[in-house]
C-alpha positions in Angstrom: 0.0 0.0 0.0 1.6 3.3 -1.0 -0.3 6.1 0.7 0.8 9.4 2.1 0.5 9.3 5.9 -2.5 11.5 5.6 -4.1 9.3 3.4 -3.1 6.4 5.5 -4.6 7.1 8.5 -7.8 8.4 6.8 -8.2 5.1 5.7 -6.4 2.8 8.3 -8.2 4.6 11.8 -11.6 3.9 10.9 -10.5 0.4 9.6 -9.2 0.1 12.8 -12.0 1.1 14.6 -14.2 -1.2 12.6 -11.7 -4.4 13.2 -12.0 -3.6 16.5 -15.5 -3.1 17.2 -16.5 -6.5 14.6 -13.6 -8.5 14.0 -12.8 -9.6 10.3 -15.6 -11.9 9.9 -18.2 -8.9 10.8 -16.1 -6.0 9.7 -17.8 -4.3 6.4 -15.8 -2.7 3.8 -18.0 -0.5 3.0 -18.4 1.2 6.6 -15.2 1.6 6.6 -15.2 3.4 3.2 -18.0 5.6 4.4 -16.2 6.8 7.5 -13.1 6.9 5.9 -14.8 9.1 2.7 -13.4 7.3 0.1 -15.2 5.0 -2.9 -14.4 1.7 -3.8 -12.3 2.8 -6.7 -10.3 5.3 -4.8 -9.9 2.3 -1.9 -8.9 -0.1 -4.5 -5.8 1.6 -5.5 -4.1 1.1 -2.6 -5.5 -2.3 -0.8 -7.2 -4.9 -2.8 -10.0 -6.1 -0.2 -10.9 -6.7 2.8 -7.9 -9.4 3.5 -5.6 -6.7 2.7 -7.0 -4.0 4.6 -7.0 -6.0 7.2 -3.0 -7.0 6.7 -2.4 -3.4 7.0 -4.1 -2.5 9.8 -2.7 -5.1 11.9 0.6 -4.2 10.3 0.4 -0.3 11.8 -1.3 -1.2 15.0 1.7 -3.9 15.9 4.2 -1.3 15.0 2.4 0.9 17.7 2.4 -2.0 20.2 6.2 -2.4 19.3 6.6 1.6 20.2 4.5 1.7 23.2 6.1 -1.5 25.2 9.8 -0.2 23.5 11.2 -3.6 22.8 14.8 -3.1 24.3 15.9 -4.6 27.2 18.9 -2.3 27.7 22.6 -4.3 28.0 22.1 -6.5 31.2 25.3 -8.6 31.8 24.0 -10.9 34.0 22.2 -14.6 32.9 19.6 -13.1 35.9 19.2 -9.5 35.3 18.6 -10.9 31.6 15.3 -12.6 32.6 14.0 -10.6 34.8 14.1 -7.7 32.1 11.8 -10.3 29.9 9.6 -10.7 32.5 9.5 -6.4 32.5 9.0 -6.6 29.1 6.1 -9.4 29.1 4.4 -7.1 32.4 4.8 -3.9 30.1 2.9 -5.8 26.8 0.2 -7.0 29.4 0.0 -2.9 30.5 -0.4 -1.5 27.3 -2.8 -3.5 26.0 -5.2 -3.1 29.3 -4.8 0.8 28.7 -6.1 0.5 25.2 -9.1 -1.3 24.4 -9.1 -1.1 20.9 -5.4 -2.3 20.2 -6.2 -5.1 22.9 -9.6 -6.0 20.5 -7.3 -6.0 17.4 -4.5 -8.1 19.1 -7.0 -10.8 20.0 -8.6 -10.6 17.1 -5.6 -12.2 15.3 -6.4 -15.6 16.1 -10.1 -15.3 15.1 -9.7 -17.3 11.9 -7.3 -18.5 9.5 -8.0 -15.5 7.6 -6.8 -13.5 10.4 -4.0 -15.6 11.1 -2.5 -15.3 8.1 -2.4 -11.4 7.6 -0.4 -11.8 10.3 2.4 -13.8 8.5 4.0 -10.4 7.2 3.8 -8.2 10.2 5.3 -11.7 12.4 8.5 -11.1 10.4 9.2 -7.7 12.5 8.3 -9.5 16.1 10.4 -12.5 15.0 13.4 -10.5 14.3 12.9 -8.9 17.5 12.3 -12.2 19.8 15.4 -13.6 17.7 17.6 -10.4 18.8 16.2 -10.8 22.5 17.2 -14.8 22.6 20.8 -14.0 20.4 21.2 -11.5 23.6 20.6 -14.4 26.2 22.8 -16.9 24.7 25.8 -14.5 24.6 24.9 -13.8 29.0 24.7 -17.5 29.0 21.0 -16.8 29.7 19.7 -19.2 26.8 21.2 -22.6 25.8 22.9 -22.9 22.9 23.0 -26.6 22.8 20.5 -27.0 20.0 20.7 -25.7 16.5 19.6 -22.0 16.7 16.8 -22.2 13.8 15.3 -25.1 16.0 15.8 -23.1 19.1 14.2 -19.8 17.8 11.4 -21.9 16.0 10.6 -23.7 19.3 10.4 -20.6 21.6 8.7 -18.6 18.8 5.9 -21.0 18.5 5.5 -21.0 22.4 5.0 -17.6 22.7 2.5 -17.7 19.6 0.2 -20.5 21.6 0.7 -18.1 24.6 -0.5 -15.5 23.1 -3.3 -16.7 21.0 -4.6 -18.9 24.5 -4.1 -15.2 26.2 -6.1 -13.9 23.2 -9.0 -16.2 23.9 -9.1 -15.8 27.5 -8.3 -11.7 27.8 -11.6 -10.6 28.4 -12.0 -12.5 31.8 -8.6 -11.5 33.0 -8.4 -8.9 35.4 -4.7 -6.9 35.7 -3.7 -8.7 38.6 -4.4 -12.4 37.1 -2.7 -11.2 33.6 0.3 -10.3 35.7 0.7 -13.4 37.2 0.3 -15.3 34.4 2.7 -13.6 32.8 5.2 -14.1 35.4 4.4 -17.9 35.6 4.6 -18.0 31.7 8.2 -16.5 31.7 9.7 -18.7 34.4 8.5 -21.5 31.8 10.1 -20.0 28.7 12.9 -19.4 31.0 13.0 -23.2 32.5 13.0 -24.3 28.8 15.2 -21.9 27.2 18.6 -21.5 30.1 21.2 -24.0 29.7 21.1 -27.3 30.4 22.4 -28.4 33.9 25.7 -29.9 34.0 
């Protein structure tokens, strides 16, 4: 999609709103349209339906997730101080997404359907480079094993945190802050358990 910003958010906030609000199955392209004040024709030069609307808006709202939680973990040097920043990280994902109703709707609303699921393919590519950086970081504390072959490693841990997040997905709206926290805490001790180096 090549759109000024401008033109991108005039079509991408009510998208988002709509997403939100309906999910993809019950989203309508043509309230979006409406709200955004655009036809079909002007619409269809930059997405070519409601799949690919939908690709994009996922796309910009995970880029503002990204932002908001601020992915770093700083330069711990410690195999401790290392986890205990990705359990900071996990509690700051959990925050943001309890402050803001509508990127929480849109986050869950990824596992919805294989139609969903797979709009997310393109935008997983940023997020995987950044959970690859995060575990490269770990194995050089001696943090993270390095006794398996690091595609296998990475392609393990990712797919964790994917079922992690699609089961927190189903379950967010009877989660409260405090039970979100500790789940998150409990969840990271796991990753942790399965990712630190074997013992001797």
């Amino acid at each position: 999609m090549s759109l000024s910003p401008a033109q991108r958010a005039q079509l991408l906030d009510p998208a988002e709103a709509e997403f939100a609000r309906h999910g993809y199955a019950g989203a309508s392209l043509n309230r979006v349209l409406v709200a955004a004040g655009m036809s079909k024709g002007q619409a269809y030069h930059y997405v070519r339906d409601k799949a690919d609307l939908y690709a994009a808006t996922i796309e910009r709202a995970l880029q503002r997730l990204i932002e908001a939680v601020d992915y770093r973990v700083g330069e711990p040097t410690e195999a401790a101080v290392f986890w205990q920043r990705i359990e900071q990280l996990f509690a700051r994902i959990s925050q943001v997404l309890l402050s803001d109703e509508r990127l929480a709707a849109l986050a869950c609303g990824i596992h919805e359907s294989e139609a969903t699921r797979a709009a997310l393919d393109a935008s997983q590519l940023s997020l995987r480079r950044l959970f690859t950086a995060l575990i490269a970081h770990g194995q050089t504390l001696g943090a993270v094993r390095t006794d398996l072959p690091q595609s296998l490693l990475m392609d393990l841990l990712f797919a964790l945190a994917v079922e992690v997040d699609r089961w927190f997905a189903t379950h967010w709206s009877a989660l409260d802050a405090d039970e979100a926290r500790r789940l998150n805490t409990r969840v990271i001790r796991m990753l942790r358990d399965l990712a630190r180096p074997p013992a001797e």
